[in-house]
C-alpha positions in Angstrom: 151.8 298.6 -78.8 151.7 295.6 -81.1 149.2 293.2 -82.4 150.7 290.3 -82.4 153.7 288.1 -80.3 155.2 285.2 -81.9 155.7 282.1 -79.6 158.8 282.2 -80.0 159.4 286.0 -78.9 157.1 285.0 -75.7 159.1 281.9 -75.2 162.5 284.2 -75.3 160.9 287.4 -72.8 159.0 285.2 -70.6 162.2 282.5 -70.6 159.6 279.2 -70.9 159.4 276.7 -73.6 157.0 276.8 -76.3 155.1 273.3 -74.4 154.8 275.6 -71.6 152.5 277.6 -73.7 151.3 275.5 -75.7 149.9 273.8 -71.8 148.4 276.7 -71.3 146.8 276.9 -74.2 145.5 273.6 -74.1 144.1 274.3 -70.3 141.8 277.1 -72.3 144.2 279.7 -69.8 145.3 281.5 -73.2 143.3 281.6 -76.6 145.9 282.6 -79.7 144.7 283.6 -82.6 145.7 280.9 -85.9 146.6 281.5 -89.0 147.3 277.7 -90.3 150.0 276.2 -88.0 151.0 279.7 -86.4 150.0 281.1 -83.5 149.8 284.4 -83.1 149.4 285.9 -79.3 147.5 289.1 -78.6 148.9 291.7 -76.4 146.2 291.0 -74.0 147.2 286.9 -74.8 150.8 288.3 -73.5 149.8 289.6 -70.1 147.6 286.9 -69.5 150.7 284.3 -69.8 152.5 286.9 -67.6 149.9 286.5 -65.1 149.8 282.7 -64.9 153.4 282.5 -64.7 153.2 284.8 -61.5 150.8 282.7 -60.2 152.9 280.0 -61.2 155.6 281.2 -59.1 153.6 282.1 -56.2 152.3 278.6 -55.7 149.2 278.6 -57.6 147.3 275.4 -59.4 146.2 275.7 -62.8 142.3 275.9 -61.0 143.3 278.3 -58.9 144.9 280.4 -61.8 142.0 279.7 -64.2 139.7 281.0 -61.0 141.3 284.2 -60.9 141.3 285.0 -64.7 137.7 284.4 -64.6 136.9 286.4 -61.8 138.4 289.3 -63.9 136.0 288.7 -66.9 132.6 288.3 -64.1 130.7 291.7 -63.7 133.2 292.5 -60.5 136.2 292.7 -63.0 139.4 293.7 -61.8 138.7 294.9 -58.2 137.1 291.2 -57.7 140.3 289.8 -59.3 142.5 291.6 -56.9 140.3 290.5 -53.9 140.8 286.9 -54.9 144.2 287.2 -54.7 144.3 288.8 -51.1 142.3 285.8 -50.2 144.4 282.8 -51.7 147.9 284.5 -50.9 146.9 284.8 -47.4 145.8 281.1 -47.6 148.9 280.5 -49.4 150.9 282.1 -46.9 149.2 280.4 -43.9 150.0 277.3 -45.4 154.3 278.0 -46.2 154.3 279.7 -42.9 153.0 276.4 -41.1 155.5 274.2 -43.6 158.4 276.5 -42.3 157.4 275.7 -38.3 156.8 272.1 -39.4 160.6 272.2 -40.7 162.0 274.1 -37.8 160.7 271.4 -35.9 162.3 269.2 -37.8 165.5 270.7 -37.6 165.4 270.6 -34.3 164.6 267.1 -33.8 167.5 266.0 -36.1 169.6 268.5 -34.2 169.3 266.7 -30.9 169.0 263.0 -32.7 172.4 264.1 -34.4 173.7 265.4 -30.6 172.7 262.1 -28.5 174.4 260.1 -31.7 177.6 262.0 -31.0 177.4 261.7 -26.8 176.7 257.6 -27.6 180.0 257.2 -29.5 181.8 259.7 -26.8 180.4 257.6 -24.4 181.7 254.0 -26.4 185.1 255.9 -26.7 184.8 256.4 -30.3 186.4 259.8 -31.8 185.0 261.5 -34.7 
């Protein structure tokens, strides 16, 4: 294992730009370690950024993220970490499942909006 990650070797693996990082860093989410201008990223720096970009993908805030590094550094650790997540991707997934029946809903409106359209020009003899 290594000591140290460059930013630019966690901008190329993780396929973000170093102002991603450097957000995160500023956010407090990531803490590299400076030598004048440099950063230098930990291992444990490394799959914390992996982490947040999960979350990242999975919907999460930054507050949300931030919650569930935390957790992991309170007395329940990892197990309460991974609890944590059970709960806010099931409230994640409530929430996309409801946006999805909102949608279909919507589909279906436009479908017969888009169908009495059509029968109104049939019925002023217009062809499409």
């Amino acid at each position: 294992m290594r000591e140290y990650y460059t930013i630019t070797e966690l901008t190329r693996e993780f396929d973000v730009s170093t102002r991603t990082i450097r957000f995160y860093e500023d956010e407090g989410l990531i803490k590299p370690v400076r030598r004048g201008r440099t950063r230098l990223f930990r291992p444990s720096d490394r799959i914390l950024l992996k982490q947040i970009l999960r979350g990242k993908r999975l919907g999460f805030s930054i507050a949300e993220i931030r919650e569930i590094i935390e957790v992991y550094k309170a007395p329940s650790g990892e197990e309460g970490q991974i609890q944590l997540m059970i709960a806010r991707i099931g409230e994640k997934r409530q929430k996309l499942e409801q946006k999805r029946r909102d949608l279909e809903e919507t589909l279906r409106e436009m479908d017969a909006a888009e169908e009495n359209c059509f029968e109104r020009l049939a019925e002023l003899g217009v062809s499409q």
